[in-house]
C-alpha positions as CSV (number, residue, x, y, z in Angstrom):
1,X,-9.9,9.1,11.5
2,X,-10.5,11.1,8.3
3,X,-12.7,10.5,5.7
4,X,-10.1,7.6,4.4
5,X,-11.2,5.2,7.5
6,X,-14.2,4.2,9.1
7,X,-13.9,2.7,12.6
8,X,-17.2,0.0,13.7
9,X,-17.1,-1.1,17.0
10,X,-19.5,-4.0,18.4
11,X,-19.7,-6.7,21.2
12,X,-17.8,-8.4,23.4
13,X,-15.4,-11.1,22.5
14,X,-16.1,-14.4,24.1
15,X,-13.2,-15.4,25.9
16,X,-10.7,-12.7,24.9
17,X,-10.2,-11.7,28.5
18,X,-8.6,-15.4,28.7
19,X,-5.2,-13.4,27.9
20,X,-5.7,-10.3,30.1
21,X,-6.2,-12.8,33.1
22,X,-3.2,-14.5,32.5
23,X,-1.6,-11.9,33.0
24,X,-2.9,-10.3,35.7
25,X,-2.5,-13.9,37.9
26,X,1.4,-13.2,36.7
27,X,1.0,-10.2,38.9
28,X,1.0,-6.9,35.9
29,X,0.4,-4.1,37.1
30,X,-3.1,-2.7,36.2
31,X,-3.9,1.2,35.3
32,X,-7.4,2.1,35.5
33,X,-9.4,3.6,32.2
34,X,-12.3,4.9,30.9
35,X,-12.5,1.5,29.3
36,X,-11.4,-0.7,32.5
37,X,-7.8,-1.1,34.1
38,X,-5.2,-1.3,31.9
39,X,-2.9,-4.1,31.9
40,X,1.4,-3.2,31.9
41,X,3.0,-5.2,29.6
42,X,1.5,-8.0,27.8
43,X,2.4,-10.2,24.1
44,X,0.1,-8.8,21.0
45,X,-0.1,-11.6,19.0
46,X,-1.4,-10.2,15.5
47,X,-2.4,-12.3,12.5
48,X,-1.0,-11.2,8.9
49,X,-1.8,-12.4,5.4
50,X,1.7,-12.3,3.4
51,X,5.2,-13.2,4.3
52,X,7.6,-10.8,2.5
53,X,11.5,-12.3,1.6
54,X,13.2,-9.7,3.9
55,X,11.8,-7.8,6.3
56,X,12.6,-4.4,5.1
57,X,12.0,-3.6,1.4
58,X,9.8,-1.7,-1.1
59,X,7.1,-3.6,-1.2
60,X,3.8,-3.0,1.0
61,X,4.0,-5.8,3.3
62,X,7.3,-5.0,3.9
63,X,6.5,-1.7,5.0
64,X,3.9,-2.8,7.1
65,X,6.6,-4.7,9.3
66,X,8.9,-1.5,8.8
67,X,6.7,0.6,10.8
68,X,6.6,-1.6,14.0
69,X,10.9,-1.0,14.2
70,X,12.1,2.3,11.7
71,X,11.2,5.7,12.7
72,X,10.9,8.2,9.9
73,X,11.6,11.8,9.2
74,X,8.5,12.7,9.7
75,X,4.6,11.3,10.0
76,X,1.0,11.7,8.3
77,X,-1.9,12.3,10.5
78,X,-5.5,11.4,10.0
79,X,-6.5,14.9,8.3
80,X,-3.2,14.4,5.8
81,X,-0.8,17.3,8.0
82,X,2.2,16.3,7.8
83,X,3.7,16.2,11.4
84,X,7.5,15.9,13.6
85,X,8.6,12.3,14.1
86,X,12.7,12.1,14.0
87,X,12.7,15.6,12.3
88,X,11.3,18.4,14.6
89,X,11.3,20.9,11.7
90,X,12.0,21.9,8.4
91,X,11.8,23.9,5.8
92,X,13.0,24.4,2.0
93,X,14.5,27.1,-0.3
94,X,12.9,29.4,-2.4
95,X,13.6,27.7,-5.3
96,X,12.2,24.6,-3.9
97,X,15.3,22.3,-4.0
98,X,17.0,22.4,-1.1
99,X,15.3,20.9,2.4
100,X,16.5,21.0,5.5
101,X,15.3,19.5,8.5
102,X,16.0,19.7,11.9
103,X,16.6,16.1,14.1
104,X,16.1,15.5,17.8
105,X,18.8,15.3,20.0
106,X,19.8,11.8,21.5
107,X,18.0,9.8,19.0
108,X,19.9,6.2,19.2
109,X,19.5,3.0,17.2
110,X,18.8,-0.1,18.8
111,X,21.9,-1.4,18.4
112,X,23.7,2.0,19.9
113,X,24.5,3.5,16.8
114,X,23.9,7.6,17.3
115,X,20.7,8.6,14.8
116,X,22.2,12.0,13.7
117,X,22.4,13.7,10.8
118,X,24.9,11.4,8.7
119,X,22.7,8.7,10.0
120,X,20.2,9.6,7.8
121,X,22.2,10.8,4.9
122,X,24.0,7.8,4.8
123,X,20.1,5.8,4.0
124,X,19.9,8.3,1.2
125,X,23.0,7.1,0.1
126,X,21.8,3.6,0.3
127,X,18.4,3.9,-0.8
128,X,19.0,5.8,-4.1
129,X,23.0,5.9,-5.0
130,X,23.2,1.9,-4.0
131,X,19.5,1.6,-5.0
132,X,19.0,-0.1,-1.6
133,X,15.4,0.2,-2.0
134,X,13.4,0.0,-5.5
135,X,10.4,2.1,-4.1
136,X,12.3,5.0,-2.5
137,X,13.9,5.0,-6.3
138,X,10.9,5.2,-7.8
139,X,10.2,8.0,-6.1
140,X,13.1,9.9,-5.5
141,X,15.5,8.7,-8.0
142,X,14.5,11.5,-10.6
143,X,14.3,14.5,-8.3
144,X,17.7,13.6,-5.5
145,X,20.7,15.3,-6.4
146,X,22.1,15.1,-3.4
147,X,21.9,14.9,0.7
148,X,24.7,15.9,3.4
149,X,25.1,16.4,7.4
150,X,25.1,19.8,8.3
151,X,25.9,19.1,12.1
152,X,25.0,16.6,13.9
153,X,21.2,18.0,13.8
154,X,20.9,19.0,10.8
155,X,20.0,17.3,7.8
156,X,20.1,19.1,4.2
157,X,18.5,17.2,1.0
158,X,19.2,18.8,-2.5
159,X,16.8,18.5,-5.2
160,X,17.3,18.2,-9.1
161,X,14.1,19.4,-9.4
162,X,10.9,20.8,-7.3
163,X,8.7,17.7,-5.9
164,X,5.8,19.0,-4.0
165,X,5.0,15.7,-2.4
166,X,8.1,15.0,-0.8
167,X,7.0,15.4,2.5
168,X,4.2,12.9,2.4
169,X,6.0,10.3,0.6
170,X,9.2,10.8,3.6
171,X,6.1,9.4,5.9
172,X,5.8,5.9,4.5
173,X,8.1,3.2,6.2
174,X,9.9,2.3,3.2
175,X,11.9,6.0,4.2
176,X,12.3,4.5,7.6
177,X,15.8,5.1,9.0
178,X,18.2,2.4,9.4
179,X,21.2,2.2,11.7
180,X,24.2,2.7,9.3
181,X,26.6,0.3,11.6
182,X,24.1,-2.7,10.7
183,X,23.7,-1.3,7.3
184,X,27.4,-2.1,6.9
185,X,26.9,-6.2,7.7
186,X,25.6,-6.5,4.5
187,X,22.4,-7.6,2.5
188,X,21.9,-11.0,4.2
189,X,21.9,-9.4,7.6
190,X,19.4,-6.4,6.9
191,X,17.1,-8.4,4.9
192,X,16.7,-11.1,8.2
193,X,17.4,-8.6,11.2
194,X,17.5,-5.1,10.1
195,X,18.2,-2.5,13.1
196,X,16.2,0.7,13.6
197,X,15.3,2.9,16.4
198,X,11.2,2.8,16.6
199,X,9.3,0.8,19.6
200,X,10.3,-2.7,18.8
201,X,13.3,-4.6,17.9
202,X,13.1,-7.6,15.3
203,X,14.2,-10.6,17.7
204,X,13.8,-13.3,15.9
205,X,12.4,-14.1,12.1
206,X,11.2,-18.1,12.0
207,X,10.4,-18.3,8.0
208,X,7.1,-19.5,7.2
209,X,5.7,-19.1,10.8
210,X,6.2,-15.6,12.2
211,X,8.3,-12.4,13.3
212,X,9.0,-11.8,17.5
213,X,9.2,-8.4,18.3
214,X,10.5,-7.3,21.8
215,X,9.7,-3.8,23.2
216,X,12.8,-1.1,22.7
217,X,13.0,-0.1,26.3
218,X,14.8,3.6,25.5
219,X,12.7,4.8,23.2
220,X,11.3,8.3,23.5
221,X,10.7,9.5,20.1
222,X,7.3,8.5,19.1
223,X,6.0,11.2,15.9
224,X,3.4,14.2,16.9
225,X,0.4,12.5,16.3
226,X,1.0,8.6,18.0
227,X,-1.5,8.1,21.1
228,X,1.3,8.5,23.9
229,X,5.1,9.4,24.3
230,X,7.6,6.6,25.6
231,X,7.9,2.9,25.0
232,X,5.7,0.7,24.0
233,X,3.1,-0.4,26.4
234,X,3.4,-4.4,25.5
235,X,6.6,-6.3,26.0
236,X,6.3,-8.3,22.5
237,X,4.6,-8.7,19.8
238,X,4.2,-11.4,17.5
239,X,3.9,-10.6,13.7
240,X,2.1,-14.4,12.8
241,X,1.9,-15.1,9.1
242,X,-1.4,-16.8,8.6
243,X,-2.3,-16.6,4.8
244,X,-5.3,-18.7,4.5
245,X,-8.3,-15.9,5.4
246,X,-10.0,-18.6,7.2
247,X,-8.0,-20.1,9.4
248,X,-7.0,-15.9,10.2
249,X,-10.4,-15.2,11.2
250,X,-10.6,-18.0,13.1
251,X,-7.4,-17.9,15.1
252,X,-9.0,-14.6,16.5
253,X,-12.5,-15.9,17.3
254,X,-10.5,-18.7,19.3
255,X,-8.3,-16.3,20.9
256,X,-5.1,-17.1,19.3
257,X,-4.4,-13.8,18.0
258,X,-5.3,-10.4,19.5
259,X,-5.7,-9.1,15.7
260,X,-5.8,-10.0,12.7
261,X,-5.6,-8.1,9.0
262,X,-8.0,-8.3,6.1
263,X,-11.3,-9.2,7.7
264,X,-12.9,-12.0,4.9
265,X,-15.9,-10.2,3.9
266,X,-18.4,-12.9,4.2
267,X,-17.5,-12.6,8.3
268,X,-17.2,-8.4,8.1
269,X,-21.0,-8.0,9.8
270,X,-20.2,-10.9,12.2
271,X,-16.6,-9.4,12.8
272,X,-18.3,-6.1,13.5
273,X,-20.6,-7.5,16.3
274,X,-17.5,-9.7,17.8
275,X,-14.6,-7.2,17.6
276,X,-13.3,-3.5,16.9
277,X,-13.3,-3.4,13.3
278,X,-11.4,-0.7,11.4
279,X,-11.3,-0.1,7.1
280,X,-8.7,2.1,6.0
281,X,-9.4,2.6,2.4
282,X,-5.6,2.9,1.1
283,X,-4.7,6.3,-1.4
284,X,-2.6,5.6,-4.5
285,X,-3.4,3.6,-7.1
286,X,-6.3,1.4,-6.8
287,X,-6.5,-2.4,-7.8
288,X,-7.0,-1.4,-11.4
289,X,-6.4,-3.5,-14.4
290,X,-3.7,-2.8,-16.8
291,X,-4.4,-3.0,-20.7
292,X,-1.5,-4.0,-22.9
293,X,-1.0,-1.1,-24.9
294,X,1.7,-2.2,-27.6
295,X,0.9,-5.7,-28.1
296,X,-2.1,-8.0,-28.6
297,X,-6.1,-7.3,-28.8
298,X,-5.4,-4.0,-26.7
299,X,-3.3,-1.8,-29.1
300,X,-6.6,-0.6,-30.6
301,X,-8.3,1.9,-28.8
302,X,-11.6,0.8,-29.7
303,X,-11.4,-2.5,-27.8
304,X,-9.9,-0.8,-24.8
305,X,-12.9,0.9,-24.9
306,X,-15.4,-1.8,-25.6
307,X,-13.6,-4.1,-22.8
308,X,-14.2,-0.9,-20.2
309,X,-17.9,-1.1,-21.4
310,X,-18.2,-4.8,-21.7
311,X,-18.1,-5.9,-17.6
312,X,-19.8,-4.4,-15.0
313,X,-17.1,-3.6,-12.9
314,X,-19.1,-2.1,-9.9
315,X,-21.7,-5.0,-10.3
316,X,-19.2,-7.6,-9.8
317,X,-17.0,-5.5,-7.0
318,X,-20.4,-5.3,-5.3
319,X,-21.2,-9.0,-5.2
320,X,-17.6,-10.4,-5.1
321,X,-17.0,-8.1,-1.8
322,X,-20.6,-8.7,-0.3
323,X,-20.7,-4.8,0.0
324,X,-17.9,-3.8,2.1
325,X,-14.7,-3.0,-0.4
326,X,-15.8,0.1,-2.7
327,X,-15.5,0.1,-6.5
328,X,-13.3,2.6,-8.1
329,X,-13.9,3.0,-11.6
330,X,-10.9,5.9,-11.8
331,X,-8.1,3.2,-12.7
332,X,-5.3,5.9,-12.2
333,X,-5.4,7.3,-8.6
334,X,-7.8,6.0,-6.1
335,X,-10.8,8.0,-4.1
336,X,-9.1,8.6,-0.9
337,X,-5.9,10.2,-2.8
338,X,-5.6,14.6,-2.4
339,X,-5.9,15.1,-6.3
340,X,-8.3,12.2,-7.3
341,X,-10.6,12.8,-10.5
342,X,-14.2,12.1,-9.7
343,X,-14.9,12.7,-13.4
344,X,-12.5,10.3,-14.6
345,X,-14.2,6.9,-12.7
346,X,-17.8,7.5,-14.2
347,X,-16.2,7.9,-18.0
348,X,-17.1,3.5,-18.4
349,X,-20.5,2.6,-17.5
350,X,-22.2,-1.1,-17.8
351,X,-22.9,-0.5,-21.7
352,X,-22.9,-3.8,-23.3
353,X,-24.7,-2.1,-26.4
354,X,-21.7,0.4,-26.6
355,X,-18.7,-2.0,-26.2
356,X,-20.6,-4.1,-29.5
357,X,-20.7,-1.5,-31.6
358,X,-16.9,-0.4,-30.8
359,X,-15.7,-4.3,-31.5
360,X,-18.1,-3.9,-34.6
361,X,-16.3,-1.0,-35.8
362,X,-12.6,-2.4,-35.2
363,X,-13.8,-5.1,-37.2
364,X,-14.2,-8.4,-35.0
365,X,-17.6,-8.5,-36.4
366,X,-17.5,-12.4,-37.0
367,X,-18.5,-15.4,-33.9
368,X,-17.1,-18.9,-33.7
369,X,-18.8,-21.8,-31.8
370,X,-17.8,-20.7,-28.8
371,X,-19.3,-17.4,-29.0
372,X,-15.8,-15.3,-28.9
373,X,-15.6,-12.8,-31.7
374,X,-12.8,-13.3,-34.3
375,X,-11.2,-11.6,-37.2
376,X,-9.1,-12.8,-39.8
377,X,-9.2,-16.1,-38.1
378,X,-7.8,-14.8,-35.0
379,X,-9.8,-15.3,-32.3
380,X,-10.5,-12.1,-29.8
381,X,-8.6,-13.5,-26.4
382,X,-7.7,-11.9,-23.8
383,X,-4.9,-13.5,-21.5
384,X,-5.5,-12.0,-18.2
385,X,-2.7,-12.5,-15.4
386,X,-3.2,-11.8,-11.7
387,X,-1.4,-12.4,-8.5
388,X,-3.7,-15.3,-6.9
389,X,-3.5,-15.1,-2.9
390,X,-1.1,-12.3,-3.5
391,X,-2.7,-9.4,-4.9
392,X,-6.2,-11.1,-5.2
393,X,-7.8,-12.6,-2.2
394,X,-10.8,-15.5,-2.9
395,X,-13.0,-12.5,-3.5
396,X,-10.7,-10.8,-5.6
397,X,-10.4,-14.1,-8.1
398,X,-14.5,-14.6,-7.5
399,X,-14.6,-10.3,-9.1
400,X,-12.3,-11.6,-11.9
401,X,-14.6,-14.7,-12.7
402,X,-17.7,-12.5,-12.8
403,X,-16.1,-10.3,-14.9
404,X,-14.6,-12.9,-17.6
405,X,-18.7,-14.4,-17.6
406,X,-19.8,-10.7,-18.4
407,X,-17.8,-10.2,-21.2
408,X,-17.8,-12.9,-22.8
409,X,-21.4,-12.0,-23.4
410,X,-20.4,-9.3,-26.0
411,X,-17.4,-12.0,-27.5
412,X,-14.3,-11.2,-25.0
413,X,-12.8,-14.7,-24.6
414,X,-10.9,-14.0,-21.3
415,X,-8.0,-16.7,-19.9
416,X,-7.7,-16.0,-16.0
417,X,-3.8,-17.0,-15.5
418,X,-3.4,-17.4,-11.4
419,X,0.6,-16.2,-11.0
420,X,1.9,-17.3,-7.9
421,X,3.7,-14.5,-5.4
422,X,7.2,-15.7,-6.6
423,X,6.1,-15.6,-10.0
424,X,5.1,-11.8,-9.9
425,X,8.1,-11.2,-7.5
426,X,10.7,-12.5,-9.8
427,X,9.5,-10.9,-13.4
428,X,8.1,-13.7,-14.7
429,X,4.8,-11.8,-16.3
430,X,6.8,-8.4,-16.4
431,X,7.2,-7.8,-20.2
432,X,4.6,-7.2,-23.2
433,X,4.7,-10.8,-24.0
434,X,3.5,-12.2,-20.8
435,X,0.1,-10.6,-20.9
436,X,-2.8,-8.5,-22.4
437,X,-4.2,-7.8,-18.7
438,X,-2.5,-7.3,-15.5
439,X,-4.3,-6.2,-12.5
440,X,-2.3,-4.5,-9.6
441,X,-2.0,-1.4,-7.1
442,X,0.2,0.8,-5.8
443,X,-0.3,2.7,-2.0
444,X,0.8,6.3,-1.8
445,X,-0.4,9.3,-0.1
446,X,-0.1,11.5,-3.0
447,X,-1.4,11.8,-6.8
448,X,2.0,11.8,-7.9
449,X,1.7,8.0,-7.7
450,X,1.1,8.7,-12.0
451,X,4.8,9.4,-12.0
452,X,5.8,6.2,-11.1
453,X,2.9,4.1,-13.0
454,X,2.6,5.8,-16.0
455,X,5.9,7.5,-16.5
456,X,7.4,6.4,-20.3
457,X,8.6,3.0,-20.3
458,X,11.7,3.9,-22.7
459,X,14.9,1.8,-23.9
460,X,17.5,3.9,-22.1
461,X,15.2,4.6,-18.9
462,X,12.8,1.9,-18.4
463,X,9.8,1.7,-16.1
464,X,8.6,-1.9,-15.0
465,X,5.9,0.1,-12.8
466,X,4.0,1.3,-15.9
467,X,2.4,-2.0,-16.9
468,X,0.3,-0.9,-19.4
469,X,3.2,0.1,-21.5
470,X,1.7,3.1,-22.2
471,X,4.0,6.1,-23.4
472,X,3.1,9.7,-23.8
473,X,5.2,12.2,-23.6
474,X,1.9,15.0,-22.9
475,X,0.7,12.7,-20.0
476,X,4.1,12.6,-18.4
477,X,4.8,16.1,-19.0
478,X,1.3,16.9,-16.9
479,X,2.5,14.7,-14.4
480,X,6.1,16.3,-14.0
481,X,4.3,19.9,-14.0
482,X,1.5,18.8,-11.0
483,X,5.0,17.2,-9.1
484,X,6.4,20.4,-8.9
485,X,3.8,22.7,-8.8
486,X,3.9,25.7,-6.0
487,X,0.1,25.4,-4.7
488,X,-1.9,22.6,-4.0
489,X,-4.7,24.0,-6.4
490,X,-2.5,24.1,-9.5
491,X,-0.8,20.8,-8.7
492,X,-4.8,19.1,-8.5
493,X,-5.6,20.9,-11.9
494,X,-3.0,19.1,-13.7
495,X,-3.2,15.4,-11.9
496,X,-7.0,16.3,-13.1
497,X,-5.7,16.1,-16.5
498,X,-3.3,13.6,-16.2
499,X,-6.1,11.6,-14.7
500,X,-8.6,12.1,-17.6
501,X,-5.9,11.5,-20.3
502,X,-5.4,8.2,-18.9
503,X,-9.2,7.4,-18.7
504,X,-9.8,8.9,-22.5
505,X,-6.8,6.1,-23.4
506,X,-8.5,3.3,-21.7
507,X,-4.9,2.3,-20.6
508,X,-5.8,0.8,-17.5
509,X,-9.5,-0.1,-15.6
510,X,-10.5,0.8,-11.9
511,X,-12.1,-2.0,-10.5
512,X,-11.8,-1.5,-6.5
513,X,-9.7,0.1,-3.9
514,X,-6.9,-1.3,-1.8
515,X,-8.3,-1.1,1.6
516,X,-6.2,-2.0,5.5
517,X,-8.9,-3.8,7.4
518,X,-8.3,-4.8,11.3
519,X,-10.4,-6.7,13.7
520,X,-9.0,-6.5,17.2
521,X,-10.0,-8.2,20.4
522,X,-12.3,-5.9,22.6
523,X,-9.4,-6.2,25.4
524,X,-6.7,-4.4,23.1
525,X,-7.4,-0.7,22.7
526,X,-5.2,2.1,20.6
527,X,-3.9,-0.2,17.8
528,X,-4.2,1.8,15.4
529,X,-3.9,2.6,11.6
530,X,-1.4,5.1,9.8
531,X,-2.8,7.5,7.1
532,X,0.1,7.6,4.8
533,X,-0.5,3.9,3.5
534,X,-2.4,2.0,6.4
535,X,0.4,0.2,7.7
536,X,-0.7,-1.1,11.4
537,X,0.7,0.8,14.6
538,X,1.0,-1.3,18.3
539,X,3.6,1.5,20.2
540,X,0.8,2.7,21.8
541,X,-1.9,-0.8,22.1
542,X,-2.4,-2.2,25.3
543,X,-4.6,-4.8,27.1
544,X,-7.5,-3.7,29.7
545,X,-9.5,-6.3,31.6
């Protein structure tokens, strides 16, 4: 993998071979390996964390089941080269606003439907005309002008305006394909059984348990850089929802799962002795905390600042994590992302003397009994709202509670405000009023992720995605420059900037990066992690006893 992902590998499981011998007694045939004989055929059972409302959507986890049934245009390997998948190749104007890519021939959807050229127009068309899906909008919504078929293999896209990352974002599952005859059922029908043309096909969707995936016997059209051509080497696989961390962990120690995502880090050394253990840490935004720049304690600069100062962020990362997720004090763009800011995660260091003397000079200079600073009566509180078990896991929440001890030491009165995943799914902490701090992330292979975060939150062209409400007009200039600019060089140079503008603000905190983590059974080789956004790939897994 590249630098993004470490892989550990360790022991054997005890008792994981219970599965593989199963199997063989059922008469599979075996293919010998390097690693042992391989096993034909076979159910994956994987454990997840969160269950998303439809199964294809904008949000991560939704992606993550995306990838196991929609082929894309094209894929991201390990070193970040983009590489063929449905589109053999492309290539774009002069001008940098027209694309046009070439599709494979005999490309069919599960359900029949050929994937050609209008195939794919027609998803533009849905994703960004019918705003079928709010992340490919945020995106693309601002740069598509337009997309048409060519012939049947050829695809054209027109541009508004040069976007230099358009190639990596097209690698993400949320710009996985969809078959435009199950398109045409409706919402209800694409949300519970959408239809693509990757390895698997969604068989069944029991709420509140799991997804059954069965293997897509015709498919031949695996991107460049997967581990083989052809089907899938399983038969199913079963996409279990298992949120409690606990009870994850332990289905795979008792051999109820194969694998299981986001290893608790209290069990990562154990995990690494039992099982292959792989930590993709995720580009994009990190989990960074969002100031309230128009209303409340956080419209002065000064105590922006003093907050940044106040907690040590790495300190509590550190302990909450027991070591194994890395703090990321850049609360813009995260340290695995082409165009990251070194300079800009070092700019707030522990300095409890410093964040005094800036709440000192914007005049909360007065205690009460409590120990929280006040001025003119007011009391300095902070109401800090975060997704509990949705964006924060236990250690997550444990990081926030170290945190609101820390500063409270300098006279921060913090309120932690757990959301629930409905709650932050339905808007109900989505305006100025809801909050002064809202901690969240965003995964995306490229720096122009600031587009979408810290674009202007304006009246007639609002942006729920920049949740610090912060509007500048120079930042999002910087931005719009680095998105269309010709070489990769200039493009870094001005994310740079955009990056330490944001840090000089103190509009939003780094405090760790998102991170994929799997542990699989020593029995299951070649599942593997994708670099665009570390969703999870089976096509090419299979057992070996």
């Amino acid at each position: 993998m590249s630098d993004r992902s470490t892989i550990r590998r360790g022991g054997l499981l005890a008792g994981a071979l219970l599965l593989v011998g199963t199997l063989t007694a059922c008469g599979v045939d075996e293919v010998p390996t390097g690693e042992g004989s391989r096993v034909a055929g076979g159910t994956i059972v994987y454990g997840h964390d969160q269950e998303p409302p439809c199964l294809y959507g904008g949000w991560i986890q939704q992606a993550y089941l995306s990838r196991q049934f929609l082929d894309s245009l094209v894929s991201q390997a390990d070193d970040g080269e983009i590489v063929p998948w449905l589109a053999t190749a492309w290539e774009v104007s002069e001008d940098q606003l027209t694309w046009t890519f070439a599709l494979r021939e005999g490309v069919r959807f599960s359900d029949g439907t050929p994937l050609d050229a209008q195939a794919v127009s027609r998803n533009f068309e849905f994703w960004l005309d019918e705003q079928g899906n709010g992340t490919v909008g945020a995106y693309l919504a601002d740069y598509y002008a337009s997309s048409r078929a060519v012939d049947p293999t050829t695809f054209e896209l027109s541009l508004s305006q040069p976007y230099a990352p358009l190639l990596s974002a097209l690698s993400q599952a949320y710009f996985g394909i969809q078959s435009p005859t199950a398109l045409a059922r409706g919402p209800e029908a694409n949300c519970e059984q959408p239809v693509g043309s990757g390895p698997f096909v969604v068989e069944e969707w029991r709420r509140g348990d799991g997804v059954t995936f069965t293997r897509n016997p015709d498919y031949q059209w695996a991107p460049a850089n997967a581990r083989h051509q052809g089907p899938a080497h399983v038969e199913r696989l079963v996409w279990k929802f298992l949120h409690d961390p606990v009870a994850r962990y332990g289905s795979l120690t008792s051999g109820e799962t194969d694998v299981i995502y986001d290893v608790p880090t209290p069990e990562w050394s154990r995990a690494q002795e039992l099982f292959q253990v792989e930590q993709y840490i995720t580009p994009g935004r990190p989990v960074s905390l969002a100031l309230n720049t128009v209303k409340g304690p956080f419209t002065d600069l000064r105590v922006r600042q003093a907050f940044a100062h106040a907690g040590d962020r790495e300190g509590s990362v550190r302990s909450a994590f027991n070591g194994v997720i890395p703090f990321e004090g850049n609360g813009s763009v995260s340290q695995s992302t082409p165009g990251y800011d070194p300079d800009a995660a070092d700019d707030y260091p522990y300095d409890p003397e410093r964040a005094n003397a800036l709440l000192d000079e914007a005049g909360w200079t007065e205690f009460n009994e409590d120990g929280h600073r006040v001025r003119d009566g007011e009391e300095l509180k902070i109401r800090l709202v975060y997704g509990a078990g949705y964006v924060f896991t236990p250690e997550g929440a444990t990081m926030l509670q170290n945190l609101q001890a820390q500063v409270k030491e300098v006279g921060f009165h913090v309120e932690l405000v757990p959301a629930t995943q409905a709650e932050i799914l339905s808007g109900t902490y989505a305006g100025p009023d809801a909050y002064d701090a809202y901690p969240s992330y965003w995964t995306s292979p490229t720096a122009g992720i600031l587009y979408i975060t810290f674009r202007q939150n304006l009246p007639d062209k609002p942006n729920r995605s920049n949740t610090q409400f912060y509007n500048n007009p120079e930042l999002e200039e910087l931005i719009l420059r680095a998105n269309s600019a010709t070489t990769r060089a200039e493009a870094d140079e001005l994310y740079g900037a955009a990056q330490q503008l944001i840090s000089d603000e103190a509009a939003t905190l780094g405090l760790y990066t998102q991170t994929t983590s799997l542990a699989v059974a020593r029995d299951l080789k070649d599942v593997w992690i994708e670099d665009s956004q570390g969703e999870p790939v089976f096509h090419d897994a299979y057992f070996v006893r």
